[in-house]
C-alpha positions in Angstrom: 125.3 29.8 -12.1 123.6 26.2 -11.9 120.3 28.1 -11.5 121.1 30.0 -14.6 121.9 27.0 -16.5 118.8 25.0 -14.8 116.4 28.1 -15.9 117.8 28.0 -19.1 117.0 24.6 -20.0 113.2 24.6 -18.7 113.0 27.3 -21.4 115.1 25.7 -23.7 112.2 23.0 -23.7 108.7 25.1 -23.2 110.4 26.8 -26.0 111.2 23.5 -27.9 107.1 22.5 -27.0 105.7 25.7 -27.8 106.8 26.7 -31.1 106.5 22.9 -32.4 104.0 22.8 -35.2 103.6 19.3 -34.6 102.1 19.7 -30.6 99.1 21.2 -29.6 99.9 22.2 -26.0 95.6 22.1 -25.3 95.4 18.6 -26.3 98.8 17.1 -26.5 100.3 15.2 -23.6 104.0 15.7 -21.8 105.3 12.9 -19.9 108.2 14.0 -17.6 110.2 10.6 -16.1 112.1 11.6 -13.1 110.1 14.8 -12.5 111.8 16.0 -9.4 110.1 18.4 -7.7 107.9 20.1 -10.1 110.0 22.9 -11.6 109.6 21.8 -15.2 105.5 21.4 -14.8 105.4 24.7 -13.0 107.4 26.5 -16.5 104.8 23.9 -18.5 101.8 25.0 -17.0 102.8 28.9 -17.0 103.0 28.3 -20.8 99.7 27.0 -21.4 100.3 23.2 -21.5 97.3 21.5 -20.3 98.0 17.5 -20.1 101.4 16.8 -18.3 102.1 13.4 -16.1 105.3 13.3 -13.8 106.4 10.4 -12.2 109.2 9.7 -10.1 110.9 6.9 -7.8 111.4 9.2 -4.6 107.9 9.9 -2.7 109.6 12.9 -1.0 109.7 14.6 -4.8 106.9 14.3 -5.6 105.1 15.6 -1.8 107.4 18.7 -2.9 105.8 18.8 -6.5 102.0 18.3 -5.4 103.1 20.9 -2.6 104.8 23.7 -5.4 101.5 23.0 -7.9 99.1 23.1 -5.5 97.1 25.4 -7.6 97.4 23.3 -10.7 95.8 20.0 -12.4 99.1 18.8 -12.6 99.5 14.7 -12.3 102.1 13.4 -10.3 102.8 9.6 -9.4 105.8 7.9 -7.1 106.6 4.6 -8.8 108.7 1.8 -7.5 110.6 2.2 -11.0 110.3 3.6 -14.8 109.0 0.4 -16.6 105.9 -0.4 -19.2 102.8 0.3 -16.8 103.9 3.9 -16.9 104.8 4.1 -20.5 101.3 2.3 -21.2 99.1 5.7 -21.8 100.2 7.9 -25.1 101.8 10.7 -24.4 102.9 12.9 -27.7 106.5 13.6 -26.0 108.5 12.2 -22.8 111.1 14.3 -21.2 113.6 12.4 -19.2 116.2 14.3 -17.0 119.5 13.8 -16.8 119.9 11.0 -19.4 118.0 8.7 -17.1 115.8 7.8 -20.0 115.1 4.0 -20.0 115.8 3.5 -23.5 114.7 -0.1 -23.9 111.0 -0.1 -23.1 110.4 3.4 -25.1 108.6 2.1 -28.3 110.6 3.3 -31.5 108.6 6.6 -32.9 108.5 8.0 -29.7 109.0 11.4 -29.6 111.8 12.2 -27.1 113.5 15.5 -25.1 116.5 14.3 -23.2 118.5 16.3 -20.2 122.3 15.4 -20.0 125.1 16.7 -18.1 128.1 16.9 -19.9 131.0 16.1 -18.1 133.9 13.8 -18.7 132.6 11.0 -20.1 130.1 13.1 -22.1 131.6 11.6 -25.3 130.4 8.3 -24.7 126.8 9.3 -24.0 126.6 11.3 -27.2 127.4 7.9 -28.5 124.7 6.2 -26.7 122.2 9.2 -27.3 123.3 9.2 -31.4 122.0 5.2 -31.2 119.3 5.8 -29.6 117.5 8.6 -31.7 116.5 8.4 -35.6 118.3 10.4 -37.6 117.9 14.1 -37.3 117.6 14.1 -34.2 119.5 18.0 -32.3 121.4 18.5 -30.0 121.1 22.6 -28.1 123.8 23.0 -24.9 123.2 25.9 -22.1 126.4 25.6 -20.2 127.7 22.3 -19.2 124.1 20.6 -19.9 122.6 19.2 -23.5 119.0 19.1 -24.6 118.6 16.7 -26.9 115.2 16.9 -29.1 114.3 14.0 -31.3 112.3 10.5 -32.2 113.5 7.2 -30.6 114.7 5.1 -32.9 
């Protein structure tokens, strides 16, 4: 079942990036923050997304990522943390997993795609997520997980 739900947010989001009229997936750029082991870049590339950049805190991910995209000219980085240097080239959307999203050094404008789990205290995080995104901002949930698609306030 959590492979289910895992494979039903990756296409929840190529989706969400492919039918956009507002990203060109030849020329626009995809910032993943917590990239993990690749999955989401492999479901990127297989839909035509040229320019992604995944970064991550654990060096073991990302061995497994270079390793699973071995074929691609996919970019990832280990970081000692998510802060401005990795923010400091434009990217036309970041995807952060898991609600790890370090709201504070995103500029405002920013287009955003957010991964949450929902669990008890999913109410308060839809409260931080509401303050964090400019208005219109949706919300689209595949089992006990939210994708949440909008512009950082």
């Amino acid at each position: 079942m959590e492979k289910l739900i895992r494979l039903g947010i990756l296409s929840a989001i190529v989706e969400n990036l492919t039918e956009r009229t507002d990203f060109d997936p030849e020329k626009d750029g995809v910032l993943e923050l917590f990239c993990g082991d690749g999955k989401l870049a492999q479901a990127l590339a297989d839909a035509g997304i040229k320019k992604y950049h995944g970064v991550s805190v654990s060096d073991d991910l990302i061995k497994k990522a270079k390793k699973n995209l071995k074929g691609y000219s996919r970019r990832f980085h280990q970081v000692d943390k998510i802060d401005e240097d990795v923010l400091k080239h434009k990217h036309e959307i970041i995807i952060s997993a898991q609600g790890a999203c370090p709201y504070d050094i995103i500029p405002s404008g920013q287009r955003l795609i957010v991964v949450t789990r929902g669990e008890e205290s999913w109410g308060s995080c839809c409260l931080k997520l509401s303050s964090e995104f400019a208005k219109g901002a949706k919300t689209i949930q595949h089992g006990d997980l939210f994708l949440t698609i909008g512009v950082k306030a």
